[in-house]
C-alpha positions in Angstrom: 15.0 -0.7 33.7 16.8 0.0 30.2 18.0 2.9 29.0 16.9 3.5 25.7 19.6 3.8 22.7 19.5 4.5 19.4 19.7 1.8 17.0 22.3 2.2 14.6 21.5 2.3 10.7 23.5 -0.5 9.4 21.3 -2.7 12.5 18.1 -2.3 10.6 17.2 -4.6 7.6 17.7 -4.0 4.1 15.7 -2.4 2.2 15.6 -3.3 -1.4 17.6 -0.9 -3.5 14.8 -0.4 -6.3 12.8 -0.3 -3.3 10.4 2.7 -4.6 7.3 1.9 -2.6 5.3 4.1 -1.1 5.2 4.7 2.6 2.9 2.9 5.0 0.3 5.2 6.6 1.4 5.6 10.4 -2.5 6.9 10.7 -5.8 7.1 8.2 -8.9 5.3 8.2 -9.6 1.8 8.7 -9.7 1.2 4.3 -6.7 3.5 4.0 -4.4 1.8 6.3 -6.2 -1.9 4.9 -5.7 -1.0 1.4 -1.8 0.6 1.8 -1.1 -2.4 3.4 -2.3 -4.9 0.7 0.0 -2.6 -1.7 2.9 -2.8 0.0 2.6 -6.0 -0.1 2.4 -6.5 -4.0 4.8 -4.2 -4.6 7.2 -6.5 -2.0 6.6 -9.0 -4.4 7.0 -7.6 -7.7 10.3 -6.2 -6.1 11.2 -9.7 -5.3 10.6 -10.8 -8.6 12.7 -7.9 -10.6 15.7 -8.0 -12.3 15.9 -11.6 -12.4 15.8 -13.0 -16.3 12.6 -14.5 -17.0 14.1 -18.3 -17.4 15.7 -18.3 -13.7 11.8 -17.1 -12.6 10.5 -20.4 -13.0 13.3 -22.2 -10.9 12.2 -24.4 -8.2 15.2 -23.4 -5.6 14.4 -24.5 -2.2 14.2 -28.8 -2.9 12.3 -30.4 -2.1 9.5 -27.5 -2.4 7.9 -26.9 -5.5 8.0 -23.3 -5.4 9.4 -20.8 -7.8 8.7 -17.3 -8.5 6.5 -17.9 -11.8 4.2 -20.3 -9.7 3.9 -17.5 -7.0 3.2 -14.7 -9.5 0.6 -17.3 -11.1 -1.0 -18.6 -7.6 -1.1 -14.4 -6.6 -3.0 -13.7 -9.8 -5.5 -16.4 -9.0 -5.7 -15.5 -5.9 -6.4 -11.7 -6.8 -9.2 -12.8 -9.0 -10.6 -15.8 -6.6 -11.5 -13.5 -3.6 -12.1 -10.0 -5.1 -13.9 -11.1 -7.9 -15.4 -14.6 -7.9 -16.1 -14.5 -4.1 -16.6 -10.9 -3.2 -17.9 -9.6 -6.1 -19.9 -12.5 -8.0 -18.3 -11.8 -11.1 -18.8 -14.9 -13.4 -15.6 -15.4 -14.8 -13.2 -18.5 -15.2 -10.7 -19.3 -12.6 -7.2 -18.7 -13.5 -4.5 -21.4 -13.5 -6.7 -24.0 -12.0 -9.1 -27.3 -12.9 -10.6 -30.0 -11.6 -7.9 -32.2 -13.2 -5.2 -30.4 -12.8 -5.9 -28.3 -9.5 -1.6 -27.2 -8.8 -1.7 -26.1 -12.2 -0.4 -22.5 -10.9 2.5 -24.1 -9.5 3.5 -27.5 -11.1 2.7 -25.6 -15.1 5.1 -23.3 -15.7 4.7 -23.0 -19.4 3.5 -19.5 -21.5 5.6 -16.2 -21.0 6.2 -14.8 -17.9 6.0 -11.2 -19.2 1.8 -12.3 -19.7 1.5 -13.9 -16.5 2.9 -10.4 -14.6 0.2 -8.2 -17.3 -2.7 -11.4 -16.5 -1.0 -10.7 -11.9 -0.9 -6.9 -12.6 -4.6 -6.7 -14.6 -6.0 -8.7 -11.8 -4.7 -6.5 -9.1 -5.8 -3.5 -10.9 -9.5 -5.3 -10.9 -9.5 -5.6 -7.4 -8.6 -2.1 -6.5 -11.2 -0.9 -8.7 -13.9 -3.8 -6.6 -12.4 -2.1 -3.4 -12.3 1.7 -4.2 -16.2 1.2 -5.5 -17.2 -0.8 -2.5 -19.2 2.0 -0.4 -18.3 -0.1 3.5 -15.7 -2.7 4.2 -19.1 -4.1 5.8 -20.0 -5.5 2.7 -20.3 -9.6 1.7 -20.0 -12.1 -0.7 -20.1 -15.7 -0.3 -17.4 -17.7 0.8 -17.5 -20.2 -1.4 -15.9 -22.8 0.8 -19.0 -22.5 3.4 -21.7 -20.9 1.6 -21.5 -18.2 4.3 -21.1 -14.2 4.2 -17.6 -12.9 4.1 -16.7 -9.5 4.4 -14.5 -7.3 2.1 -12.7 -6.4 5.1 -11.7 -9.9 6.2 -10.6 -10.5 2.7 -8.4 -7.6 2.7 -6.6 -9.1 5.5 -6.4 -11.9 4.7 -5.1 -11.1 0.5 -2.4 -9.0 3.2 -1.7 -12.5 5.1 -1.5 -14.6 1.5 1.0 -11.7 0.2 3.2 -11.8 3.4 3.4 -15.3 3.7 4.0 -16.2 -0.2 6.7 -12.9 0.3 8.9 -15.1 2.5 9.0 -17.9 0.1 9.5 -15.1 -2.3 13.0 -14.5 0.2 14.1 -17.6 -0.1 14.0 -18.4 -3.9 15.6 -14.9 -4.9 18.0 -15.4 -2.7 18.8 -19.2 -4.0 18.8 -17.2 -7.9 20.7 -14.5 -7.1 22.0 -13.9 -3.4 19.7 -10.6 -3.5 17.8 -10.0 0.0 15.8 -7.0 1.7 12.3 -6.2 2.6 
């Protein structure tokens, strides 16, 4: 049996400085605790992507992948708009960052301003708050495009929180190549 200690405060892991997130719930209902989560999340990442100059966004540091910051922020907005409002909600709209011919485009076509491409990541996000905060049960579907089949808003909060967390440690990893900058 183990006693327990208290862990000391320089033992946890770094929080970013500007790191002015809000607070995930400890309790609250199931879309509370879904939709904090998903927050946190973005805001992990748009504190990942701050302070660096727009140019070094863009850099593909972690050879040989093709990743960069700009590519994420891209991939995240079409992400946001793929599952909350082509999928979810049926909205008929064009998909961003993406073709037939040129499917990586969100990745491998850096060009345009990043300053539009976080106002194109933030609009999106904003969109899909407004799907989730009208949706009146987490119970509701759209169709998975990929199968043709139901899929509920709550699965696709999870997994937008899964796509965030994941693209958030390759997020790590380039700032850290740009600029030696780390936290959570």
């Amino acid at each position: 049996m183990t006693e327990k200690t208290e862990i000391p405060a320089e033992n946890y892991a770094p929080s970013w400085d500007s790191g002015d997130r809000d607070p995930l719930p400890l309790v609250g209902d199931e879309r509370e605790v879904l939709t904090s989560f998903l927050d946190w999340q973005r805001r992990t990442f748009e504190l990942k992507c701050s302070g660096v100059p727009a140019e070094r966004l863009s850099d593909k540091g972690v050879p040989p992948s093709g990743l960069s910051l700009h590519g994420l922020l891209r991939h995240l907005a079409g992400a946001e708009r793929w599952w909350f409002r082509i999928q979810f909600a049926g909205e008929d709209v064009p998909l961003l960052y993406y073709s037939d011919d040129d499917p990586d485009q969100d990745f491998e076509s850096l060009d345009g301003d990043v300053g539009q491409a976080f106002a194109v990541w933030r609009a999106e996000c904003d969109r899909s708050r407004r799907i989730v905060a009208d949706a009146p049960s987490l119970d509701l579907t759209g169709v998975h495009a990929a199968s043709g089949k139901p899929v509920s808003l709550r699965r696709i909060l999870v997994h937008m929180t899964a796509e965030y967390a994941r693209h958030n440690g390759h997020a790590d990893l380039l700032r850290e190549r740009i600029d030696g900058a780390t936290g959570h």
